[in-house]
N, CA, C and O atoms as a GROMACS GRO file, in nm:
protein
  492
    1UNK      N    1   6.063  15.247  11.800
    1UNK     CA    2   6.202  15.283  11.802
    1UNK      C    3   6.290  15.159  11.777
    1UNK      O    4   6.394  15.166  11.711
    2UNK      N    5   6.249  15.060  11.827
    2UNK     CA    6   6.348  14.930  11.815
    2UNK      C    7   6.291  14.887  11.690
    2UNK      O    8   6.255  14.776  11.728
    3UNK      N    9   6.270  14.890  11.619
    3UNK     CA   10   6.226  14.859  11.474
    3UNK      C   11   6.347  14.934  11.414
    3UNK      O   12   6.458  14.890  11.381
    4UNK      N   13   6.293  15.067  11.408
    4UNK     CA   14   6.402  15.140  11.271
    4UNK      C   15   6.564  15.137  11.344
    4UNK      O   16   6.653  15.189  11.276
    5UNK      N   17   6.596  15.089  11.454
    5UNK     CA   18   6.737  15.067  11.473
    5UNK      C   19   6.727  14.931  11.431
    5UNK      O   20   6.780  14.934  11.320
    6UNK      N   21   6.685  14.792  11.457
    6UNK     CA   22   6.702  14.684  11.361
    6UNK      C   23   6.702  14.721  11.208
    6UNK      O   24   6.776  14.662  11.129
    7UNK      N   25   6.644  14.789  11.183
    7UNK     CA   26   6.660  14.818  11.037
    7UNK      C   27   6.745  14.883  10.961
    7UNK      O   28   6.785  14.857  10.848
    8UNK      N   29   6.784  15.020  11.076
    8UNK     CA   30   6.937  15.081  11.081
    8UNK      C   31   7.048  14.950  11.022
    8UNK      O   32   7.110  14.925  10.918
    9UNK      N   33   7.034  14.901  11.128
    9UNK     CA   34   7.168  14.757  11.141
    9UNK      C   35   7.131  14.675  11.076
    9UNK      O   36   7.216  14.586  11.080
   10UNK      N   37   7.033  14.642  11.000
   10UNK     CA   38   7.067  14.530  10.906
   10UNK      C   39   7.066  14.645  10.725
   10UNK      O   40   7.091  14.595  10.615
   11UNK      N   41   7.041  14.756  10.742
   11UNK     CA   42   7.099  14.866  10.608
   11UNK      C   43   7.248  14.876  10.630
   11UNK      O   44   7.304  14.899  10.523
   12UNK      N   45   7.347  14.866  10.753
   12UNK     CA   46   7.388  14.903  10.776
   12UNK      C   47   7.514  14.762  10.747
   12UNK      O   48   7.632  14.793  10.728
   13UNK      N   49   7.486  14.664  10.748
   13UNK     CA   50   7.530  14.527  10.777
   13UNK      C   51   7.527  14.485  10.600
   13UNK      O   52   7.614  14.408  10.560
   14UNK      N   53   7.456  14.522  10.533
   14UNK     CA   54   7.417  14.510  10.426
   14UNK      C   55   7.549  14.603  10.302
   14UNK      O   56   7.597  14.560  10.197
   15UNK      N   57   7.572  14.724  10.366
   15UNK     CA   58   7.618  14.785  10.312
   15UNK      C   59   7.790  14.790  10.312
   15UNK      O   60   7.861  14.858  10.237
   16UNK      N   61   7.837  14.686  10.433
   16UNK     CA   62   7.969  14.629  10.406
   16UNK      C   63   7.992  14.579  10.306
   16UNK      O   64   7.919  14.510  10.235
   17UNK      N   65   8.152  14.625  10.285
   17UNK     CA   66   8.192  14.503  10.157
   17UNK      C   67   8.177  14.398  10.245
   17UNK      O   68   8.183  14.398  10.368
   18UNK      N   69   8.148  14.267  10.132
   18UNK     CA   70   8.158  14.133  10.167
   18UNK      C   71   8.317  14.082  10.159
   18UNK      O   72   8.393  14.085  10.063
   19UNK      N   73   8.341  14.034  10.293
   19UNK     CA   74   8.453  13.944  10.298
   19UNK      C   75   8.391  13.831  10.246
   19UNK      O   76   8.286  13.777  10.280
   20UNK      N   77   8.502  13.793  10.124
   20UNK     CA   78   8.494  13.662  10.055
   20UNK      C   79   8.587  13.570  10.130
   20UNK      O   80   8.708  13.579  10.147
   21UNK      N   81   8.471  13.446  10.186
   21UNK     CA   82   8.541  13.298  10.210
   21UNK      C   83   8.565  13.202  10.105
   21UNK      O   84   8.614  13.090  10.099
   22UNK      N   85   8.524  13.266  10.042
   22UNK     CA   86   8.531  13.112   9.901
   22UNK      C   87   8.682  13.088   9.852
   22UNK      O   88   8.780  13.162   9.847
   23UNK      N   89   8.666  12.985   9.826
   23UNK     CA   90   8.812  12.894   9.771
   23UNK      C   91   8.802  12.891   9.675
   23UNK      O   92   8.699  12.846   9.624
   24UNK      N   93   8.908  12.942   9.601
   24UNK     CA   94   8.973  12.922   9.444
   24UNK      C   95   8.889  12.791   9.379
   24UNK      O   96   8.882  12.704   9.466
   25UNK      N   97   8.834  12.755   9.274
   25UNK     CA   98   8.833  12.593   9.241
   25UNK      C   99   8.957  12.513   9.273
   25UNK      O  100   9.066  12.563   9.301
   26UNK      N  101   8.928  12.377   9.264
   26UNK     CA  102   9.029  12.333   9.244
   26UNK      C  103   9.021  12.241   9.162
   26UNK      O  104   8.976  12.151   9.233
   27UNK      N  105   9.039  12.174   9.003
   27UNK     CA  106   9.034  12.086   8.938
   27UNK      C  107   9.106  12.014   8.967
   27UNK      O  108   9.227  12.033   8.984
   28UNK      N  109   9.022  11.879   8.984
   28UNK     CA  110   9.107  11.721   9.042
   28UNK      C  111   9.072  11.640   8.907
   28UNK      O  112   8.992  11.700   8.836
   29UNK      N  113   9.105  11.551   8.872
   29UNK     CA  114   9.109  11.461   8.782
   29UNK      C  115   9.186  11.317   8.811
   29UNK      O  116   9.298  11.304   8.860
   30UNK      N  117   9.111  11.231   8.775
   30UNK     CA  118   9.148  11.066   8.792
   30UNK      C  119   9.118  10.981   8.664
   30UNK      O  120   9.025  10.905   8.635
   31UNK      N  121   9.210  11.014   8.608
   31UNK     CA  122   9.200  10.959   8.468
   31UNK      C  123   9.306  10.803   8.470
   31UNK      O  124   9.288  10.699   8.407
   32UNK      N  125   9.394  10.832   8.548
   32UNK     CA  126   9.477  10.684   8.554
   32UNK      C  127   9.469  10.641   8.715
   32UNK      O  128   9.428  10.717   8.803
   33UNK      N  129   9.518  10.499   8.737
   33UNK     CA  130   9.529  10.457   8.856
   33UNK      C  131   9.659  10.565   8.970
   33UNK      O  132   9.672  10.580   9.091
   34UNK      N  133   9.727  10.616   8.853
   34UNK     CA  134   9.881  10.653   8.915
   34UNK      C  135   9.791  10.799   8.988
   34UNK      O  136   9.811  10.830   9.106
   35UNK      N  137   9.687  10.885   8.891
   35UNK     CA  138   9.610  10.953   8.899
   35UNK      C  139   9.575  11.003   9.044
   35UNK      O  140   9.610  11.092   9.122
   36UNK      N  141   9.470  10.878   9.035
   36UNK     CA  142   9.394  10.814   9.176
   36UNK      C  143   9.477  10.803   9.274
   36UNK      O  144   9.445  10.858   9.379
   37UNK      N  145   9.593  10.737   9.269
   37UNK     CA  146   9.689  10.683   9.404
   37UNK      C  147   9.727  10.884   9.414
   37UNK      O  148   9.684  10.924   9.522
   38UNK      N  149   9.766  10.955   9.363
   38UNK     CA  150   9.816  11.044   9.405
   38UNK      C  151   9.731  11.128   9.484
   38UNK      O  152   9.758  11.182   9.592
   39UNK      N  153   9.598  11.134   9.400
   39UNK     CA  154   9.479  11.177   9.496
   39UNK      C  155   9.458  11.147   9.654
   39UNK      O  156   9.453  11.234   9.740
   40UNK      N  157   9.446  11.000   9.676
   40UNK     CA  158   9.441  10.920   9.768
   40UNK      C  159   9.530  10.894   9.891
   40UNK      O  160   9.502  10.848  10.002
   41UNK      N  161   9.657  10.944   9.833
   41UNK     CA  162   9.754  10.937   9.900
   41UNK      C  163   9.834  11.075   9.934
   41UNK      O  164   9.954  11.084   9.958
   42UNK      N  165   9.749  11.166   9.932
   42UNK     CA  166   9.760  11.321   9.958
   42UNK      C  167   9.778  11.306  10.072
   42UNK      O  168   9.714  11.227  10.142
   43UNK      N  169   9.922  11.426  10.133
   43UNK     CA  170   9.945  11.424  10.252
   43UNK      C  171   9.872  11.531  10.335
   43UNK      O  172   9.841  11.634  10.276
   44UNK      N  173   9.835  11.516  10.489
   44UNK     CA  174   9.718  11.613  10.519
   44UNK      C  175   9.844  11.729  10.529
   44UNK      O  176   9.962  11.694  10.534
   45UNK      N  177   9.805  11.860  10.532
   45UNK     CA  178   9.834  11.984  10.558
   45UNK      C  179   9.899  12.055  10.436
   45UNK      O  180   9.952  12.166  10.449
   46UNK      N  181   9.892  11.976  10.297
   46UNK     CA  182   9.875  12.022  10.190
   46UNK      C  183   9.770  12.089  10.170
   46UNK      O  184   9.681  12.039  10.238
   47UNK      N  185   9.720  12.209  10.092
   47UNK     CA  186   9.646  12.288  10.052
   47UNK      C  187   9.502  12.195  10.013
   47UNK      O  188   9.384  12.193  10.046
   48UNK      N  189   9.605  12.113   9.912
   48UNK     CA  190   9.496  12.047   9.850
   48UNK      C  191   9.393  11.911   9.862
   48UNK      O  192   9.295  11.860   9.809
   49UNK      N  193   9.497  11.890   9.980
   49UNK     CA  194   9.487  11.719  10.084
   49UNK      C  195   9.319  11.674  10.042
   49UNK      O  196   9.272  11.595   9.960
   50UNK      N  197   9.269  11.752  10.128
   50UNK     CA  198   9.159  11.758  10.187
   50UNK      C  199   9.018  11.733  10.027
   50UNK      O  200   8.911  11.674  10.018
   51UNK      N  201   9.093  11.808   9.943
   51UNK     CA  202   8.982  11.795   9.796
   51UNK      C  203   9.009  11.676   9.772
   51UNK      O  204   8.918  11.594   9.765
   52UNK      N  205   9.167  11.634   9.750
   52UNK     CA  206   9.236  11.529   9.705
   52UNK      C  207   9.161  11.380   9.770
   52UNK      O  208   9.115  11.294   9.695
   53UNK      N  209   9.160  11.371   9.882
   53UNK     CA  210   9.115  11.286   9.971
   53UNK      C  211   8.963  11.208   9.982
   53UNK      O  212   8.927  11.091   9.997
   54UNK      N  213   8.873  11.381   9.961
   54UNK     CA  214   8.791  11.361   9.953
   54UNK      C  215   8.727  11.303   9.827
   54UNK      O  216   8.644  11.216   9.853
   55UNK      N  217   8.748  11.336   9.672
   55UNK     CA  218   8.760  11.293   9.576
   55UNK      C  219   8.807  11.171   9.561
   55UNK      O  220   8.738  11.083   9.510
   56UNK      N  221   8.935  11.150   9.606
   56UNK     CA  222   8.958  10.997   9.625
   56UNK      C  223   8.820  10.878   9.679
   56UNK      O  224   8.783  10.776   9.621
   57UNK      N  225   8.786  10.917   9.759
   57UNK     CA  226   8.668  10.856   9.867
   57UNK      C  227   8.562  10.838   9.752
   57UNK      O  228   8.550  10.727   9.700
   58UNK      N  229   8.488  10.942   9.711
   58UNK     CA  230   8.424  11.000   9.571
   58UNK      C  231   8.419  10.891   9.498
   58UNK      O  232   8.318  10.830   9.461
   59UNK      N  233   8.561  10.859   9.472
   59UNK     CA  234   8.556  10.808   9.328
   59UNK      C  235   8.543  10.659   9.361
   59UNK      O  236   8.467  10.582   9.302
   60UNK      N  237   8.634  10.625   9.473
   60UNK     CA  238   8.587  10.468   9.491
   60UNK      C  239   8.474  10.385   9.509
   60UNK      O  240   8.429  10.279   9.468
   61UNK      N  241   8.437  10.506   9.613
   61UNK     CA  242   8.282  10.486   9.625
   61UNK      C  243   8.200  10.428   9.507
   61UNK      O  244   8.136  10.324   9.502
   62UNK      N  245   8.222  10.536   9.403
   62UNK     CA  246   8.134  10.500   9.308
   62UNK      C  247   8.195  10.379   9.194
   62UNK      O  248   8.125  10.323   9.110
   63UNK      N  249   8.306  10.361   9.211
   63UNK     CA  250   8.386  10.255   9.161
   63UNK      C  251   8.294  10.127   9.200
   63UNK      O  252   8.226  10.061   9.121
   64UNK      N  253   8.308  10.107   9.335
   64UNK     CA  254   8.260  10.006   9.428
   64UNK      C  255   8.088   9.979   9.402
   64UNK      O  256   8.039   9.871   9.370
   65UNK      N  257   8.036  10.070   9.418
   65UNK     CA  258   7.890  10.039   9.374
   65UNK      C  259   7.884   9.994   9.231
   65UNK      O  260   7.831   9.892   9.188
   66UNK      N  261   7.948  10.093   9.162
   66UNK     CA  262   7.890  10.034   9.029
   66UNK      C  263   7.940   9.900   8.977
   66UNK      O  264   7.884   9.839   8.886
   67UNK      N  265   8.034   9.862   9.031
   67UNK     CA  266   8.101   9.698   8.983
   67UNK      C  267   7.992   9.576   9.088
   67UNK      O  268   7.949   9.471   9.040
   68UNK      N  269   7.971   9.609   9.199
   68UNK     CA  270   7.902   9.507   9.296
   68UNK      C  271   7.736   9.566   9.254
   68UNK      O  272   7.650   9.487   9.293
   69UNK      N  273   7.692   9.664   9.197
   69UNK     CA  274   7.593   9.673   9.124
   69UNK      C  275   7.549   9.610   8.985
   69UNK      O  276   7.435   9.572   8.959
   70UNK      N  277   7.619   9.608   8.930
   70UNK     CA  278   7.617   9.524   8.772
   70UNK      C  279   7.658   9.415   8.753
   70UNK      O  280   7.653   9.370   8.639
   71UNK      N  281   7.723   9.320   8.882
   71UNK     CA  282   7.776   9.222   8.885
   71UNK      C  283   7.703   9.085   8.871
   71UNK      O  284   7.747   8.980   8.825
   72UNK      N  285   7.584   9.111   8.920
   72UNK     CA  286   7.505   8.980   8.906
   72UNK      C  287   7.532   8.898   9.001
   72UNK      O  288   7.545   8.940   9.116
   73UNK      N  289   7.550   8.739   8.964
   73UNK     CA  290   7.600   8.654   9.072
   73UNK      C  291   7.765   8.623   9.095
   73UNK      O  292   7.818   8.558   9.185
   74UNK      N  293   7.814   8.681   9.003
   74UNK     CA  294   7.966   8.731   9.042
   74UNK      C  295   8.025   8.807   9.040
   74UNK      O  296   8.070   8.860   8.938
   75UNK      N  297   8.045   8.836   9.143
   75UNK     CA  298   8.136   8.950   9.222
   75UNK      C  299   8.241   8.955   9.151
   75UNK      O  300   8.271   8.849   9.096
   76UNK      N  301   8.319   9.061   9.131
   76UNK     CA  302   8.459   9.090   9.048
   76UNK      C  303   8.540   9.071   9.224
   76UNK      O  304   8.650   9.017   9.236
   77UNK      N  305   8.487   9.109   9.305
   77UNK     CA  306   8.618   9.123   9.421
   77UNK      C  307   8.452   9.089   9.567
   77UNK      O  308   8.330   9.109   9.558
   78UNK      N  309   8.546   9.028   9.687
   78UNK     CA  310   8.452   9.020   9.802
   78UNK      C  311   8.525   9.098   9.912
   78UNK      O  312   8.647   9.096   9.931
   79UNK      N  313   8.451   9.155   9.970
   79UNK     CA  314   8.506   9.208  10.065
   79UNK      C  315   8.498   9.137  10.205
   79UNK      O  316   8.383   9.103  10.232
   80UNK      N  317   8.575   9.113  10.283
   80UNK     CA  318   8.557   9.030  10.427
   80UNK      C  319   8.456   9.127  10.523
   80UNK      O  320   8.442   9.249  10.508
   81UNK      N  321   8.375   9.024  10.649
   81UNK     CA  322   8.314   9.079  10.749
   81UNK      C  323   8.382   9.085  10.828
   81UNK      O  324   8.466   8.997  10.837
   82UNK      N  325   8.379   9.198  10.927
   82UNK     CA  326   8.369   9.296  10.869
   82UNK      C  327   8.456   9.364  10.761
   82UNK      O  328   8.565   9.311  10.743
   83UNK      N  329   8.423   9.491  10.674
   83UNK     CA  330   8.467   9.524  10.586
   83UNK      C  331   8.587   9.626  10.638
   83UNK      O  332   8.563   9.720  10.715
   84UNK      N  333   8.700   9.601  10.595
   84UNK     CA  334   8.783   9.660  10.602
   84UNK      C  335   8.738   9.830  10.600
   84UNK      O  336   8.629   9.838  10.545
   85UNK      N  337   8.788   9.966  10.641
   85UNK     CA  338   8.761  10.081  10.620
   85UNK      C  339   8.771  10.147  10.472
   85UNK      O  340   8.822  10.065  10.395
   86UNK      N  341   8.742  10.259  10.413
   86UNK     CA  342   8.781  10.283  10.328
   86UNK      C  343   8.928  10.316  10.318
   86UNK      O  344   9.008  10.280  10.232
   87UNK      N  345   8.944  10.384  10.414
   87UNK     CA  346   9.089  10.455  10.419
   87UNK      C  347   9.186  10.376  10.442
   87UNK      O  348   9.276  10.399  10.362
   88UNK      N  349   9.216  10.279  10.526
   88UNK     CA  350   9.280  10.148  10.488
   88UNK      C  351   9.290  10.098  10.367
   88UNK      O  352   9.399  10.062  10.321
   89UNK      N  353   9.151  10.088  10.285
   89UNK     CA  354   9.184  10.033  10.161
   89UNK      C  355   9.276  10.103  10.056
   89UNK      O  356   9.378  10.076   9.992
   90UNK      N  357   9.182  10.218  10.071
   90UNK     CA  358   9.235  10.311   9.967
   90UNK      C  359   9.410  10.304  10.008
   90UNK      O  360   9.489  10.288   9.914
   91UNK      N  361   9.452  10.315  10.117
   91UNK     CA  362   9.614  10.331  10.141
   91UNK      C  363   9.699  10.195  10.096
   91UNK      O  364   9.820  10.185  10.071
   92UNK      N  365   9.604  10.101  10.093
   92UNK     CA  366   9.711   9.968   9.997
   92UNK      C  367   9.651   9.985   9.889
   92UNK      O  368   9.707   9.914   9.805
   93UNK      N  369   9.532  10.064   9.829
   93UNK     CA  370   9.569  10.060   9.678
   93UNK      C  371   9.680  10.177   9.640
   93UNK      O  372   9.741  10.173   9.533
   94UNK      N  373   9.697  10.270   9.728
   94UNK     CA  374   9.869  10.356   9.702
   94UNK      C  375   9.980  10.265   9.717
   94UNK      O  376  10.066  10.248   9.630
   95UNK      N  377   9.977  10.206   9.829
   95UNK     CA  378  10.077  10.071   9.766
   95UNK      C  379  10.097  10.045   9.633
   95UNK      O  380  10.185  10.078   9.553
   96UNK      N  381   9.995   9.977   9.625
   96UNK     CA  382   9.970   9.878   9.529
   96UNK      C  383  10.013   9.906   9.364
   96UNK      O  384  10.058   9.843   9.268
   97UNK      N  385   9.975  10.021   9.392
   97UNK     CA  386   9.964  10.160   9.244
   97UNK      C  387  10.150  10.173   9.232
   97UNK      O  388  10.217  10.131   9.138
   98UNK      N  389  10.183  10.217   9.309
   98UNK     CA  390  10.342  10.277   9.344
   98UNK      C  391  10.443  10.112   9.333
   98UNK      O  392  10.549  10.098   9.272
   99UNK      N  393  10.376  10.016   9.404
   99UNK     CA  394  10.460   9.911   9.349
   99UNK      C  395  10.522   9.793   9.248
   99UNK      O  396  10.593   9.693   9.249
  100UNK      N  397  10.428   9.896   9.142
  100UNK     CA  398  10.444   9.840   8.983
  100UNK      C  399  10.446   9.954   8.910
  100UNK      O  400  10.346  10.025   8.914
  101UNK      N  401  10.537   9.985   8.845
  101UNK     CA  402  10.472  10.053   8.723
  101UNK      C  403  10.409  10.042   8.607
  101UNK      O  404  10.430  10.140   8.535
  102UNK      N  405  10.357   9.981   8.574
  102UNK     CA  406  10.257   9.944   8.498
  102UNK      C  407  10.112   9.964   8.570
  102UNK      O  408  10.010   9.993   8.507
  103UNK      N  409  10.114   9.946   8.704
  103UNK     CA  410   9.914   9.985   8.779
  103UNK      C  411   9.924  10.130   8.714
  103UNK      O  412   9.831  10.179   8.650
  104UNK      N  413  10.026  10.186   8.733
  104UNK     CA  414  10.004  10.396   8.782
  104UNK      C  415   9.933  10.412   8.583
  104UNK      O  416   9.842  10.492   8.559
  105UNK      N  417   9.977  10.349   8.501
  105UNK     CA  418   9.896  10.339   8.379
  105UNK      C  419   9.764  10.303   8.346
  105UNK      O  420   9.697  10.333   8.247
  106UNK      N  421   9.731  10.222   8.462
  106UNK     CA  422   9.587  10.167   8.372
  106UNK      C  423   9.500  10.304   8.422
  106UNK      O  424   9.541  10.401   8.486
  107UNK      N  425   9.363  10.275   8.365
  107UNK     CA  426   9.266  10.390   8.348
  107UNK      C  427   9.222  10.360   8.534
  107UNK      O  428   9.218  10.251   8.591
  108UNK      N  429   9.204  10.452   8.571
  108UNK     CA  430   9.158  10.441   8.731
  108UNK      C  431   9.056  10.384   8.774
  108UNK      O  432   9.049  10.354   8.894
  109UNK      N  433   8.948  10.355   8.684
  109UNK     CA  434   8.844  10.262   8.757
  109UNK      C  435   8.920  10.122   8.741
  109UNK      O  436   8.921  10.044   8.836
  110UNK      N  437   8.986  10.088   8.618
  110UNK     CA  438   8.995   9.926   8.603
  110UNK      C  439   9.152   9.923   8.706
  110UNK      O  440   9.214   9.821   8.736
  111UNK      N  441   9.184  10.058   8.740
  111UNK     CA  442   9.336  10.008   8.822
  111UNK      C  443   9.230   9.974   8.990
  111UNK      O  444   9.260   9.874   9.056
  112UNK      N  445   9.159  10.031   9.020
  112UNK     CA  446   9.119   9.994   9.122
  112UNK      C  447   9.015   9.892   9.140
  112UNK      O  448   8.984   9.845   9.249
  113UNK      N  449   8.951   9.852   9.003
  113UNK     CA  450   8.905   9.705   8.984
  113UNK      C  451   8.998   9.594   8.986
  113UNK      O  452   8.966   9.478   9.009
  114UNK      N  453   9.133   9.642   8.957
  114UNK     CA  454   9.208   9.530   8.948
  114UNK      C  455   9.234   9.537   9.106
  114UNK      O  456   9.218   9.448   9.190
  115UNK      N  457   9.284   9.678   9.124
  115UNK     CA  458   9.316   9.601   9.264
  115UNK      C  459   9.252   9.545   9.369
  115UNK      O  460   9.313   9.498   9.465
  116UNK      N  461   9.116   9.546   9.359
  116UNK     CA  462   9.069   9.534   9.461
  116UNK      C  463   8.978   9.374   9.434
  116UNK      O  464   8.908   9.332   9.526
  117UNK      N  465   8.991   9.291   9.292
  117UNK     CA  466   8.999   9.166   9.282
  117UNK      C  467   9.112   9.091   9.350
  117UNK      O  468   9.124   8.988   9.416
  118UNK      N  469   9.210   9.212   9.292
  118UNK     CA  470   9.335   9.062   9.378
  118UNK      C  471   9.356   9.077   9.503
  118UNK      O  472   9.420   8.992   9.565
  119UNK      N  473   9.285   9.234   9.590
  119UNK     CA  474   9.304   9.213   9.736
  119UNK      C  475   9.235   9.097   9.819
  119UNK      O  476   9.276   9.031   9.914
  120UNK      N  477   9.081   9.095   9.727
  120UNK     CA  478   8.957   9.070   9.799
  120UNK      C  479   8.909   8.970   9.752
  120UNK      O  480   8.787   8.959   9.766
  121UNK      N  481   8.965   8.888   9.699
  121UNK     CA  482   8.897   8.813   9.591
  121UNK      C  483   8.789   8.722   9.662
  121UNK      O  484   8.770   8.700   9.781
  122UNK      N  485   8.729   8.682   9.558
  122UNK     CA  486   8.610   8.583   9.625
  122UNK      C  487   8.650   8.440   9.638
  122UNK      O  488   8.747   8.409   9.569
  123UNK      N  489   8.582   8.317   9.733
  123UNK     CA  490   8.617   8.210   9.755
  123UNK      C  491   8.524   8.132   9.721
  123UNK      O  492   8.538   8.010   9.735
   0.00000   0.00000   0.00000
């Protein structure tokens, strides 16, 4: 008997419509530094904060490896011990981006290569 009522309830569970949780896409793109800073500098309780933010993180990340990966014995930028957070960083490269116009132009990896030579530079 407790068989064909589990089986009842999962025919039965089966045969609801599905409430959909899924989220719309959302296409992000970081094609310039101005790009990136806007990403990065997404305010939370925007819709989109949270993609924005996270993508931001995303992209530096891989910014960061691949320049201190291919670098050899010189570093384009050093980072101090300890290393500053990401999210700190990332929030003075929104500075940084917003206080020239000319950064919000360059292509977003070399705006955040640049910036993060002249934050961090090596000694």
């Amino acid at each position: 008997m407790r068989l064909s009522w589990l089986t009842g309830a999962i025919v039965a569970l089966a045969l609801l419509p599905a409430t959909s949780y899924a989220q719309r896409a959302i296409e992000l793109h970081a094609r310039t530094a101005g790009d990136l800073a806007a990403l990065c500098g997404a305010r939370p309780g925007n819709p989109r904060a949270d993609a924005g933010i996270n993508y931001c993180h995303g992209f530096a990340q891989g910014v960061v490896d691949v320049l201190l990966g291919t670098a050899g014995a010189t570093k384009p930028f050093c980072f101090p011990s300890p290393p500053p957070t990401r999210t700190a960083t990332l929030a003075q490269f929104v500075d940084w981006v917003r206080a020239v116009p000319g950064h919000a132009q360059l292509p977003a990896a070399r705006g955040l290569a640049q910036f993060l030579g002249e934050r961090f530079p090596c000694k």
